[in-house]
C-alpha positions as CSV (number, residue, x, y, z in Angstrom):
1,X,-12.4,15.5,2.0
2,X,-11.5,11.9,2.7
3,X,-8.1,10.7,4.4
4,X,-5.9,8.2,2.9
5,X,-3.0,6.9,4.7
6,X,-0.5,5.0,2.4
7,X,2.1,2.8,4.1
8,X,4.8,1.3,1.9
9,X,6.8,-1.7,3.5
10,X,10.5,-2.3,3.6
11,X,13.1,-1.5,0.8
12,X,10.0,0.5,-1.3
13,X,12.4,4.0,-0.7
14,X,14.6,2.2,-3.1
15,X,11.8,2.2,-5.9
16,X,14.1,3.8,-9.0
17,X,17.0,1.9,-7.8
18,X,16.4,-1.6,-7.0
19,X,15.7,-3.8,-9.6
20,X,15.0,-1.8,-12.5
21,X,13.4,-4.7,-14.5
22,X,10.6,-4.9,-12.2
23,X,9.7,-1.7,-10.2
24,X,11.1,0.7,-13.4
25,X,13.1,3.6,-13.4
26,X,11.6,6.2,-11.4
27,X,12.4,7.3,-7.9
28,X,10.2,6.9,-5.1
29,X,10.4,10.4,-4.7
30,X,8.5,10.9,-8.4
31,X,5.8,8.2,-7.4
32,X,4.8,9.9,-4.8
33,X,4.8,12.9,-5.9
34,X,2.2,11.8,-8.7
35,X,0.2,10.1,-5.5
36,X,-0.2,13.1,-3.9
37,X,-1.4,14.7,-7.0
38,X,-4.0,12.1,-7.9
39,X,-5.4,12.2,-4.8
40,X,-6.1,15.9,-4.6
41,X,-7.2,15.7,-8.7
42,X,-10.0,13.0,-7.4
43,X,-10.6,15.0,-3.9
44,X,-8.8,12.8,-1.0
45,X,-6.2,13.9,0.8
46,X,-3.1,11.4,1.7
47,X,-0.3,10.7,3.5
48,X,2.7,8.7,2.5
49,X,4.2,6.5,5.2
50,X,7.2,4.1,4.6
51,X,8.7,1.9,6.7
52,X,11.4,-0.7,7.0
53,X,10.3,-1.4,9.9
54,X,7.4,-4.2,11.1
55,X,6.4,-2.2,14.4
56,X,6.3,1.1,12.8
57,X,3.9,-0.3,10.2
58,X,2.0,-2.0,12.6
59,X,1.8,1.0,15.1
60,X,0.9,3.5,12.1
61,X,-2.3,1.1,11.0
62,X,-3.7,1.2,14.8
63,X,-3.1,5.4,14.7
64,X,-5.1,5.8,11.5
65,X,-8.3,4.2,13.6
66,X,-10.7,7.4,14.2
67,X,-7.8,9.5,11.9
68,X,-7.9,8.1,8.4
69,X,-11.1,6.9,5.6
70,X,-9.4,4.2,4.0
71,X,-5.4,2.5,4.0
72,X,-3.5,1.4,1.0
73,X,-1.1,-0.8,2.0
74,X,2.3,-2.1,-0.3
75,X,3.6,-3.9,2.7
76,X,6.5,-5.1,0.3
77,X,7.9,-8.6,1.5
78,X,6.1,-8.6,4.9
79,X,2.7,-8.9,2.7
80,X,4.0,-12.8,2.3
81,X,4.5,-13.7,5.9
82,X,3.7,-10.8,8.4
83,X,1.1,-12.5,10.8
84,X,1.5,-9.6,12.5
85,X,1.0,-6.4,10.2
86,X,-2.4,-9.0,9.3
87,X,-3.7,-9.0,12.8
88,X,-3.0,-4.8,13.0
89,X,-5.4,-4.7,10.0
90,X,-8.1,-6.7,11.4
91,X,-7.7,-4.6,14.0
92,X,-9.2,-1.5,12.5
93,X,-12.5,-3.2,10.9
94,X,-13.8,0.0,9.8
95,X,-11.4,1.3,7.6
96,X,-11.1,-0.3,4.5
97,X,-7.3,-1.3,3.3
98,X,-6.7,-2.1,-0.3
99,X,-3.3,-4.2,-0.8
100,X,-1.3,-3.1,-3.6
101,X,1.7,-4.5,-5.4
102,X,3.5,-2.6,-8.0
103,X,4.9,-6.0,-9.7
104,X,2.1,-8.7,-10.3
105,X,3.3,-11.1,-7.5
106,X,1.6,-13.8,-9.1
107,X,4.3,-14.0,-11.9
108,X,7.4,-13.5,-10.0
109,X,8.7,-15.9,-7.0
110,X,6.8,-18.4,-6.0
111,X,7.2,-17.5,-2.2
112,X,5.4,-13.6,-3.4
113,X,2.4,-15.5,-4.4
114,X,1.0,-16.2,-0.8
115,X,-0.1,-13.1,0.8
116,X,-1.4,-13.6,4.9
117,X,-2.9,-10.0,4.6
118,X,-5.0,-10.2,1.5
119,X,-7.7,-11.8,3.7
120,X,-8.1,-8.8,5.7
121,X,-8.0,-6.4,3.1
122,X,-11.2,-5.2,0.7
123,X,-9.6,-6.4,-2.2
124,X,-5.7,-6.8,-4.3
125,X,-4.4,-4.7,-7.2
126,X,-1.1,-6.0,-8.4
127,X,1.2,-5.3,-11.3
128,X,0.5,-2.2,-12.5
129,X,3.3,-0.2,-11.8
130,X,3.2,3.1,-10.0
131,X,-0.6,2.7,-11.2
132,X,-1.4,0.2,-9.0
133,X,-1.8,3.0,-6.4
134,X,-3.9,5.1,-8.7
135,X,-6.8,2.5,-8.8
136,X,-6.6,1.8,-5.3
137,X,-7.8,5.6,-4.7
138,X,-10.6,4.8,-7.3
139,X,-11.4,1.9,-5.7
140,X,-11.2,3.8,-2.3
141,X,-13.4,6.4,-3.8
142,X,-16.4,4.2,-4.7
143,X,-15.7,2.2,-1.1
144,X,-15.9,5.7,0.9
């Protein structure tokens, strides 16, 4: 069975509360729930990490090396200017890391369209709600 880590960046435990218009209704709590579930439907098994927290994130990417198949990362706002979460993915070569957005941060601020970890990262899926996570363990799937 392949291992998933997830790590959400800062403010994503507020999913369900914060800005309703753009991240919808649901609790964080519900979304991850129905994470956990599509994983083990499609045979992975996953962890949930979140973090407010720049060093936590960056220490949990260096512990998946050896640990973990494959990384799906929402690093939340540090996606736009986290040099340092970046250099912690580059760091682990061998595990793929899809980024994933909930909201399309193409059509939202334009300070969220720049993302410094994208270029380390296998690929982007963005603005598919609480799906966005489901087709980054597809796309881990076919990667693995």
């Amino acid at each position: 069975m392949k291992k998933i880590l997830l790590i959400l960046g800062p403010n994503l435990n507020m999913v369900g509360l914060r800005e309703k218009n753009v991240y919808g209704e649901e609790t964080a709590e519900i979304i991850n729930t129905d994470i956990c579930k599509w994983a083990e439907e499609i045979g992975m098994e996953i962890e949930i990490y979140q973090s407010n927290s720049e060093g936590e994130i960056i220490s949990k990417i260096h512990s998946a090396l050896g640990e973990k198949d494959g990384i799906i990362i929402n690093a939340g706002a540090y996606t736009h200017y986290s040099y340092a979460i970046r250099d912690a993915i580059a760091c682990v070569p061998s595990i793929p890391v899809i980024e994933t957005h909930m909201s399309n941060i193409h059509a939202r601020d334009e300070f969220r369209h720049k993302t410094v970890i994208g270029a380390v990262c296998r690929g982007q899926i963005s603005g598919f709600g609480k799906y966005s996570y489901k087709l980054a363990l597809y796309a881990l799937r076919e990667m693995l």
